[in-house]
N, C-alpha and C positions, 0 to 999 in steps of 0.2 A: 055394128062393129063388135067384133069379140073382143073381149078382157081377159088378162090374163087372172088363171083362177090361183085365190090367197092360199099361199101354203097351210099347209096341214098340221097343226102346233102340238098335234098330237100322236104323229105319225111314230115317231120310236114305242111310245108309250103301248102300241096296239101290236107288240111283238113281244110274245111271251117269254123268252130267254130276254130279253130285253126287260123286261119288269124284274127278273130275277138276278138280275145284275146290279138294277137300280135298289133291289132290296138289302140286298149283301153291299151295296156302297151305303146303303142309309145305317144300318146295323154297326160296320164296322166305324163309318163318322160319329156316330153318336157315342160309343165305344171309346175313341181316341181323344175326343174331345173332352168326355168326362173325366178320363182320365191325366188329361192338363191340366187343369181346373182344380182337379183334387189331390196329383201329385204338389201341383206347383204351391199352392196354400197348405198343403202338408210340410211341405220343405220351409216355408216360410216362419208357420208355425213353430217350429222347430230349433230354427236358428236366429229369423228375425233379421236374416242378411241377404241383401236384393241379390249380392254377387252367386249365393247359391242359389238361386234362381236360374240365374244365366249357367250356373254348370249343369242343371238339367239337359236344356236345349243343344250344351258341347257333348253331354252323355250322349245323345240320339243320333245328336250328328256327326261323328265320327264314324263308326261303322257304317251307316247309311252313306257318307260319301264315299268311303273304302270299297264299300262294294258293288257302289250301282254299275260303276263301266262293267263289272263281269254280271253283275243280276242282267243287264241288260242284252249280252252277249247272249243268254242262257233263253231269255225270253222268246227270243229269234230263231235258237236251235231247235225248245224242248216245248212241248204242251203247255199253253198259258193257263189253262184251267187249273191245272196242279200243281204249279208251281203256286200258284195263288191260296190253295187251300192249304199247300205247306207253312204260306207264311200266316194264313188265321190260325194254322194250329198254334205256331210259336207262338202268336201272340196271347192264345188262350190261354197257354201255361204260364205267360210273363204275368195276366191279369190273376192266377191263381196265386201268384208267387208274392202279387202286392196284397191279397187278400190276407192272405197268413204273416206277412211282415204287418199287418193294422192288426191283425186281431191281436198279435202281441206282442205288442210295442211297450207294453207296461215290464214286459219280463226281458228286452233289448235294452241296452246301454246306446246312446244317443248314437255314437258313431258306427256301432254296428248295423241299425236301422238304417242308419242316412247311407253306408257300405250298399246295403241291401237293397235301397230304391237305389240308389245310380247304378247299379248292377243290372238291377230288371227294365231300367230306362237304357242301358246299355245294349241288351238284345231286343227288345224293341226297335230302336232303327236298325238291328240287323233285317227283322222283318220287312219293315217298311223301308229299307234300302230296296229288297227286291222286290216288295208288293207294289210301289210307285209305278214304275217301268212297263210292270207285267202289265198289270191293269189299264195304264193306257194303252198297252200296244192291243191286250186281245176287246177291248171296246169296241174298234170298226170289224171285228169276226162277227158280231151280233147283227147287225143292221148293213142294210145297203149303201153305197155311197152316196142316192138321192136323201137320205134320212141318217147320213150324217151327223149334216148341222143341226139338227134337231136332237139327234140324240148328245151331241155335246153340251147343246145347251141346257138338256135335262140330268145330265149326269153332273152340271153344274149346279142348278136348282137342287138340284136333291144332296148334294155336299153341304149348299147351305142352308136346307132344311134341318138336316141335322146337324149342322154344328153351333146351329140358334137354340135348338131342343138341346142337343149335349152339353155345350156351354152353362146354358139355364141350370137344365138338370143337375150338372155339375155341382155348381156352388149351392142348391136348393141341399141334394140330396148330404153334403158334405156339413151342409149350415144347421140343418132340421134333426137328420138321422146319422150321421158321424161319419166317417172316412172309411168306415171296415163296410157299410152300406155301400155306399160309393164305388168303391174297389169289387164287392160283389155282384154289383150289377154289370161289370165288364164281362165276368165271367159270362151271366145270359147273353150278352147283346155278342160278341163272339163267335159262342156255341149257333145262334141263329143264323147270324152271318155267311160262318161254316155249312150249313143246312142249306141256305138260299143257293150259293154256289154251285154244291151239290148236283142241284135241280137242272144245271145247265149241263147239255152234252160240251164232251172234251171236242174240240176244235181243230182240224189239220195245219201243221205249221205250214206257215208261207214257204212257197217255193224257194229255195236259194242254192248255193254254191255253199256245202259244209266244207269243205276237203280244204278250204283254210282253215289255220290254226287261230284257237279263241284271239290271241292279239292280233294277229290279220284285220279277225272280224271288228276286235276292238276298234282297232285304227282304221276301219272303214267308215264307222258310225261317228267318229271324231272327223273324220275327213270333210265327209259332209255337214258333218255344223257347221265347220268353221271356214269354207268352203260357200255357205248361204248368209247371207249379210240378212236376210231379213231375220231367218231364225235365229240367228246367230245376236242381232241386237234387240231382238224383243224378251229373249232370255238373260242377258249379259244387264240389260233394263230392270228387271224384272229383279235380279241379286242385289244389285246395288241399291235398288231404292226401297223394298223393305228390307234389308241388310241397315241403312241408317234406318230408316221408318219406323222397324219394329217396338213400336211403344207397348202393344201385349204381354214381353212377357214382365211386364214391369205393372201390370195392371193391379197384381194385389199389392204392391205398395200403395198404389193409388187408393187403393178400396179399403185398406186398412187404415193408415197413416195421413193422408191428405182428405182423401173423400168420407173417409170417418163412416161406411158405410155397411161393410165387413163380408163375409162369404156372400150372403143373398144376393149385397149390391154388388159383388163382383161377378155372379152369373151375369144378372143382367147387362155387367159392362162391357166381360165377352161377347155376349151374344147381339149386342149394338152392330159391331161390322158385320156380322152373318143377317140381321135384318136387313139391312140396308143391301147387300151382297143378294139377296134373294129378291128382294123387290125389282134389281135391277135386270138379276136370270131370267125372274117372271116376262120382263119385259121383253126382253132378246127372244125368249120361246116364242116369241107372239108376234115382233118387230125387228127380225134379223137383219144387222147390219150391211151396209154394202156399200155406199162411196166412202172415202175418207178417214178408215178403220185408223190408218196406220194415225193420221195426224189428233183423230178423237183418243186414240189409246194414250199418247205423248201428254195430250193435256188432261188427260184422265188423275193418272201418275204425276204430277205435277200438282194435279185438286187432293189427292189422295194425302201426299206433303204438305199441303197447307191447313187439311181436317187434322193432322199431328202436330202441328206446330199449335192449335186453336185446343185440342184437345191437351197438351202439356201445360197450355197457362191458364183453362181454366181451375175454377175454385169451387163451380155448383154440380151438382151430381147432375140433373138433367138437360143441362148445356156440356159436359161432356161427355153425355150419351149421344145428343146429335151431333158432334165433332166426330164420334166412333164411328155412328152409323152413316153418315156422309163418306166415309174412309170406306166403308162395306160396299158402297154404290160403286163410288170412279174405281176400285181395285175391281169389281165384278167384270168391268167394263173389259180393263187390262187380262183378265185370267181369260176370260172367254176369246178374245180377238188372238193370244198366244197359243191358248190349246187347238183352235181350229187354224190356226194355219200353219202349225206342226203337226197335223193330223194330216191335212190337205195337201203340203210340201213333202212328204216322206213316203219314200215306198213301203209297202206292206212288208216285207223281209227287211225294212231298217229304223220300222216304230221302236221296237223294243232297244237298241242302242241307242238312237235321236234320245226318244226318250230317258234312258238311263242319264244322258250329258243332260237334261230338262230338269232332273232328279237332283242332282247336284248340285244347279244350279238353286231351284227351290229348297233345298235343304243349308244348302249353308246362306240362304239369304232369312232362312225363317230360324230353323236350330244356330245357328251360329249368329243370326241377327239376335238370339234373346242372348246369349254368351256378350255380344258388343253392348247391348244394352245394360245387362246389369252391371257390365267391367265402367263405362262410361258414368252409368249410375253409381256406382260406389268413388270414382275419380272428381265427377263432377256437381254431383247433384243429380236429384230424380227429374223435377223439372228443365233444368238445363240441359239435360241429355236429351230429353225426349225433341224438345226445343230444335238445339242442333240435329235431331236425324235427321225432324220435318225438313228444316233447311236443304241439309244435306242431296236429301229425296231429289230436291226442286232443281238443283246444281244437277244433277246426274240428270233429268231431263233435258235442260241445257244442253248438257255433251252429248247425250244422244241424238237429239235433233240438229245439231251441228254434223256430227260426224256419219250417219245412218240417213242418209237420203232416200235408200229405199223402204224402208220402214216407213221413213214419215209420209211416202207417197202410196203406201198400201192400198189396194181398190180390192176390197171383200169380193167383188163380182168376180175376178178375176179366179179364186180362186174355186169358185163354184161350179165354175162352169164345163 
């Protein structure tokens, strides 16, 4: 009797544009990450007030929601490859731009400093408004459709490789050797970034119908979300429950004020959910899902809520590092199961708008979730707030397995096949 033979857990990994893609996403995570890490405890420093915390994350998110439906439009029309190194360029001058705002900050009066990072955190999600979009939509240009799901799943792993290393790095490099270090090593990890890209040839756009006009195309890529119940509720999911969930950007309060721990322990407390988050990628690379996606995602996001609600009331630094990293696991579960079936669900000429409304969604659940957090945080309490997101989270799985039938009946085969 023949067997069928085990997938190939390494099949993206042995496609050389593919490695170099996967490098320029490890470069620029490790990049973005540090600089949360060390924007956010620089702001903190500074003022001492959770709330400006949360106006970092409304800095980013604001233009980034502004502009994805047309980043997204533009992904579809124009070269993804170059659109993409336009936006590491931006973002290499915003990391120059925080390096010379640290180097001196002894000779800036407090408000024109703090003017100057929301400023450079301001074009930053201009970048990553279009960098989100592009980069998913020219991912499946690299790989074939059988080596997909494997490369989903590795372009997942390697986010949270680096953003366990960025994370760390982050608060090591900010705790040991000061903020103007910090901020300088954006500039490398960037410029390589940029480099990596580079190496890939530029890519033919998908076939499509130009000779509509950009909002045509706009309202085409809106048609269809909203249009697909499944994509449509695994994203709408995905907003609202780290939208209340988001206890991160409230972690240097924790690390400073509760957890008594300070920069070092707050690497480590970011980089809790990206362990957990990698542990679980490793796993998916290796044991790709397939019956019962949709209703494992439902109670994932549901675990996810309950690790924030455990993670808010404790008191010891190593029990709410496994409350973090338990939060890293069941989210891995949720991001993996929504990028592949918005991958899988979407024509090649309509990744880069699906995606652009994907964009939005993740931006104002994560940038506008630290904004609800620190506002909730200065209204209610640090623990209280975090308290009620968890809650919150668990309510919204509720509504969605109520109302989202087809979600909760997801069959992974189906869309493989």
């Amino acid at each position: 009797m023949e067997h069928p033979s085990k997938p190939d857990a390494y099949a993206a990994l042995r496609v050389p544009e593919y490695r170099y893609f996967m490098s320029m996403r490890l470069m620029t995570t490790l990049a973005i990450q540090i600089m949360s890490v060390s924007v956010g405890y620089f702001i903190y420093d500074l003022t001492g007030d959770p709330l400006m915390l949360g106006f970092v994350g409304l800095a980013e998110a604001v233009p980034a929601i502004s502009i994805s439906l047309w980043a997204g439009h533009l992904a579809d029309k124009y070269n993804r490859r170059n659109i993409i190194a336009g936006c590491l360029s931006l973002l290499l001058l915003c990391t120059v731009a925080l390096f010379l705002l640290a180097l001196n900050r002894d000779l800036l009066t407090k408000t024109v400093l703090l003017g100057g990072i929301y400023a450079v955190m301001f074009m930053t999600g201009v970048a990553r408004g279009f960098f989100s979009p592009t980069n998913f939509a020219f991912l499946p240009q690299l790989v074939d459709k059988k080596t997909l799901p494997n490369a989903i799943s590795w372009n997942s792993s390697t986010w949270e490789v680096a953003s366990i290393t960025g994370l760390g790095l982050g608060g090591l490099l900010y705790g040991f050797a000061g903020v103007s270090w910090a901020f300088g090593t954006l500039i490398a990890l960037f410029a390589l970034a940029l480099t990596f890209l580079l190496r890939i040839a530029p890519k033919p756009v998908p076939p499509a119908d130009f000779s509509a006009t950009a909002l045509e195309r706009i309202r085409e890529g809106l048609r269809f979300v909203y249009s697909n119940q499944i994509i449509l509720a695994a994203i709408a999911l995905d907003l609202f429950a780290v939208l209340f969930g988001g206890a991160v950007a409230l972690l240097p309060v924790f690390a400073k004020d509760i957890l008594e721990v300070g920069p070092q322990g707050l690497g480590i407390l970011r980089a809790a959910m990206s362990l957990g988050a990698i542990t679980m990628a490793l796993y998916l690379a290796h044991r790709p899902l397939a019956r019962d996606a949709g209703t494992l995602m439902l109670w994932c996001v549901a675990g996810f809520g309950a690790c924030i609600i455990g993670f808010g009331l404790s008191k010891w630094f190593w029990l709410s590092f496994l409350f973090l990293y338990g939060c890293g696991v069941f989210d891995e579960v949720s991001v993996y199961i929504r990028a592949s079936l918005i991958q899988h669900l979407t024509p090649d000429h309509l990744k880069g708008r699906v995606s652009s409304v994907n964009t939005i969604f993740i931006t104002s659940s994560n940038e506008i979730g630290a904004f609800e957090s620190g506002l909730t945080a200065k209204l209610m309490g640090t623990v209280p707030a975090v308290v009620f997101g968890g809650l919150m989270t668990i309510v919204v799985v509720g509504i969605t397995w109520w109302k989202a039938p087809k979600l909760r009946m997801l069959d992974f085969r189906k869309l493989t096949e």
